[in-house]
C-alpha positions in Angstrom: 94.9 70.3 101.5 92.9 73.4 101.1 94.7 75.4 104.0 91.4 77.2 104.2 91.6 77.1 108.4 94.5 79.1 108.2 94.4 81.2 105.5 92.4 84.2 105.6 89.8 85.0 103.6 89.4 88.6 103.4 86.1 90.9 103.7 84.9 93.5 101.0 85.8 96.4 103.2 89.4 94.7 103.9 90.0 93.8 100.2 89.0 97.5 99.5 91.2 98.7 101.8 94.1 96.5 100.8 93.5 98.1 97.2 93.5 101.5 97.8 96.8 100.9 100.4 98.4 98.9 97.0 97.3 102.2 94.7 99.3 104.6 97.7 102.3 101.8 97.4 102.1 102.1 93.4 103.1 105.9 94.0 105.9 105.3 96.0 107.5 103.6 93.1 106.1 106.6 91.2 108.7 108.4 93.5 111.5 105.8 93.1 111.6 106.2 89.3 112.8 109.6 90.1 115.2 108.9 93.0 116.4 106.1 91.6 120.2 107.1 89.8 123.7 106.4 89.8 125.6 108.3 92.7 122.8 108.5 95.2 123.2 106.3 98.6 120.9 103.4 99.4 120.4 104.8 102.6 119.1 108.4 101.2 117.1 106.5 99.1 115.4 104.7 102.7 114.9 108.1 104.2 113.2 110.0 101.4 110.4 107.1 100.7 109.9 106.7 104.5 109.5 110.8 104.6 107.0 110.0 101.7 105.0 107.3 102.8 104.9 108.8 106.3 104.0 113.0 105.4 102.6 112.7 102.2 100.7 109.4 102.4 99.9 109.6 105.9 100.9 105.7 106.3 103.4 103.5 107.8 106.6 101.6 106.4 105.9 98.4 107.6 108.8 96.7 107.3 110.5 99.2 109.7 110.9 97.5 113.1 109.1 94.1 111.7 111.5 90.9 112.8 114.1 93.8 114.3 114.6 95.1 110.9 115.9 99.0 111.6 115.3 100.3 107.8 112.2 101.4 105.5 112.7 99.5 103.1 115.2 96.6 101.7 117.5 97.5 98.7 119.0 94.7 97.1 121.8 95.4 94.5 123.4 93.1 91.1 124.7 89.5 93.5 122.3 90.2 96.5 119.5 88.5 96.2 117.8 90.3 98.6 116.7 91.8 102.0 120.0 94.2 101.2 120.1 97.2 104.2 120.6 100.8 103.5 124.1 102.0 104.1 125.5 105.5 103.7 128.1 104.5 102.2 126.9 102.5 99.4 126.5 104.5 96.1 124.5 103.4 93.2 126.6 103.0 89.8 126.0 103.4 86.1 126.1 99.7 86.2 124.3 98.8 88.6 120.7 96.7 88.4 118.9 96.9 91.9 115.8 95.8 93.9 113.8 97.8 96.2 111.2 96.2 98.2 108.9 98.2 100.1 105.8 97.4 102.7 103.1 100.1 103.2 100.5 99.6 106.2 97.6 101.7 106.8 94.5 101.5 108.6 95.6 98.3 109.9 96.6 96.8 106.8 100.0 96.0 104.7 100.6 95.5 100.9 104.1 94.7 99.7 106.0 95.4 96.6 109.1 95.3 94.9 110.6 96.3 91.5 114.3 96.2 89.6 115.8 99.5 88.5 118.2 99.2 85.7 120.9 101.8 85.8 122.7 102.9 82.4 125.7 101.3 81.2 124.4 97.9 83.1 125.6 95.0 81.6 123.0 93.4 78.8 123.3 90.3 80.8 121.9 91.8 83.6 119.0 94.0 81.7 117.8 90.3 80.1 118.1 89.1 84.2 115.7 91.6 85.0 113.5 90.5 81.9 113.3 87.2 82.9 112.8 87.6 86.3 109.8 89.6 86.0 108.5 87.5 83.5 108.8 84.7 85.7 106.4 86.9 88.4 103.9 87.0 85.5 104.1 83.4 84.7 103.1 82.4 88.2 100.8 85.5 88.7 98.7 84.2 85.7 97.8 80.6 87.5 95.7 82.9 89.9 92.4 81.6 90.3 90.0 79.7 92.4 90.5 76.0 92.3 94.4 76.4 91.3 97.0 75.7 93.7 99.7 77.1 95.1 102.0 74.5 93.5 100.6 75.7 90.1 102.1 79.3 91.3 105.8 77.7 91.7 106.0 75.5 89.0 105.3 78.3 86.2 108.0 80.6 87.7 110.2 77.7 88.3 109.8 76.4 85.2 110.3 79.7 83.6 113.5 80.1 84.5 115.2 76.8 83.9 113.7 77.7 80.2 116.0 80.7 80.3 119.2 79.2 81.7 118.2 80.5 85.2 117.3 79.1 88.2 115.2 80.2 91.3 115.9 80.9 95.4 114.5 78.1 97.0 115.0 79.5 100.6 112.3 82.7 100.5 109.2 82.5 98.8 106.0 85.4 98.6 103.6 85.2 101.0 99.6 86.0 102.4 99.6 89.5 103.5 97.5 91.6 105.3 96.8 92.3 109.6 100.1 91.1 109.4 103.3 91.2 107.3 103.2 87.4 107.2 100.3 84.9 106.7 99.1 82.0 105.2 100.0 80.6 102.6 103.3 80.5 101.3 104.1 80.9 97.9 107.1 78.8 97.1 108.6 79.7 93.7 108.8 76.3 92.5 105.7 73.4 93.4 104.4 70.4 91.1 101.1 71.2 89.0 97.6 70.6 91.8 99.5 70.6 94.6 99.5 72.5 98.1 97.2 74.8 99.3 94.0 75.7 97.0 93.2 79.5 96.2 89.7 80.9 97.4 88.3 83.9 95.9 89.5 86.5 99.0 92.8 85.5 99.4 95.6 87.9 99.2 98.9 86.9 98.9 102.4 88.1 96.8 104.4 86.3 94.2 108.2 87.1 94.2 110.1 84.6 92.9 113.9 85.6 93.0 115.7 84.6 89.9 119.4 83.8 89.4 121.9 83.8 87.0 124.0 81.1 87.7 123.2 79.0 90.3 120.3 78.9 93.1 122.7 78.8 96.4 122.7 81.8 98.5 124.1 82.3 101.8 123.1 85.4 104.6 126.0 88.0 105.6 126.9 88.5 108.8 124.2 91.2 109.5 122.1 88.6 109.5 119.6 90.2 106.8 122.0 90.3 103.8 121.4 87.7 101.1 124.0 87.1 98.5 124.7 84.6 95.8 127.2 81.7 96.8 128.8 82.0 93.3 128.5 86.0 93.1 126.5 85.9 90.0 123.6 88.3 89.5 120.2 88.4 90.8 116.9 90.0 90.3 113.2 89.8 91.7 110.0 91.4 91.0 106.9 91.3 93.9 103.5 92.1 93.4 100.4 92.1 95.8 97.4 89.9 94.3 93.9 89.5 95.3 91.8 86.1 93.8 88.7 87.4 92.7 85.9 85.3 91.7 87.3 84.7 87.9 91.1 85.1 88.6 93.5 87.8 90.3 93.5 91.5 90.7 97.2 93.0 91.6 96.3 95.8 93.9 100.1 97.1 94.0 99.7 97.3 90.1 102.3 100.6 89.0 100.6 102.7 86.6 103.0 102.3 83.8 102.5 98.4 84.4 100.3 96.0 81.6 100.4 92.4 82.7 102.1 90.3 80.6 100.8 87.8 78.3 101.6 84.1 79.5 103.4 83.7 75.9 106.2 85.9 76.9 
């Protein structure tokens, strides 16, 4: 099916929009690469990027308040997989690898990001986790184009992992963004070659395929938000915001120390 009744298609002056909002979410990661350090709380590192995206980018953090969620952004560290919550009393540590995935909404819009920090004296097991797992975001981000599907999307990240003696969350999957937080389509990290919903120039979606260790199973804490890897093992996820333009994609939350990689990686 083409899922083009319930997908939307977005307008030049949206798509502009969405791109500058992705180029003010790029510089809150500018931020993070600062912040980010063993010893400093997860919940410290919630307040300063919702001071910044609220005084200094004159925007909103999305994600607070969305579904109930009470925090700025999610931070996911080494066996949570991810929508981890801030917590005072959680402290980075030298060995620590961590995700932090922000929303950003301004004049009526929302882009979405995330990225792994690597702190360190982390593990090299964990520093090739994060490899692969943003690899596998570039493997599906590079089957962006009209007339693909999403199916194509999954199936290069999925594939990409079980190359690399990893496997993929099954249970979350990226997502159209835009008016809201949530549309169509979803972009399931794994999918068969030509299958599920086609791409139209103007859609605007993310891929952020979460990427395992040892085994796909996860389970949610009792918070409710918290997920964790049944067998403990590490996990790591990269998210980016993509536009299909008439000849392939565009990521509007592109960071500016960021090349997209080739699809030999």
């Amino acid at each position: 099916m083409s899922g083009r009744a319930t997908t939307p298609i977005k307008t030049p002056r949206e798509i502009e929009i969405m791109r500058h909002n992705g180029t003010l979410l790029a510089s809150v990661f500018a931020m993070l690469d600062k912040w980010v350090q063993p010893g400093v709380s997860t919940l410290w590192l919630n307040n300063e990027v919702e001071q910044y995206i609220r005084d200094t980018l004159q925007a909103v953090p999305a994600s607070l308040g969305a579904y109930d969620y009470p925090f700025s952004i999610n931070v996911s560290p080494n066996n949570v997989a991810c929508h981890g919550m801030p917590d005072a009393n959680v402290y980075l540590t030298d060995t620590d690898i961590v995700n932090i995935d922000i929303t950003l909404k301004k004049n009526d819009f929302i882009v979405d990001s995330s990225k792994m920090y690597v702190m360190p004296a982390a593990p090299a097991g964990a520093k090739h986790l994060v490899d692969i797992a943003y690899n596998a975001m570039w493997q599906g981000i590079h089957q962006i184009a009209p007339g693909t599907h999403t199916g194509d999307i999954g199936y290069a990240t999925h594939n990409y992992a079980l190359k690399h003696n990893c496997d993929v969350v099954k249970e979350f999957c990226g997502h159209g963004v835009g008016r809201q937080l949530h549309e169509p389509p979803q972009i399931l990290s794994v999918g068969l070659p030509k299958h599920g919903v086609v791409l139209e120039e103007g859609m605007i979606f993310t891929v952020e395929p979460i990427i395992n260790q040892g085994s796909a199973r996860v389970q949610t804490l009792n918070d409710g938000w918290t997920v964790v890897t049944q067998d403990q093992q590490l996990s790591a996820q990269f998210e980016h915001t993509i536009l299909v333009t008439s000849t392939g994609y565009e990521v509007l939350t592109l960071r500016d120390n960021e090349t997209p990689l080739s699809q030999r990686q």
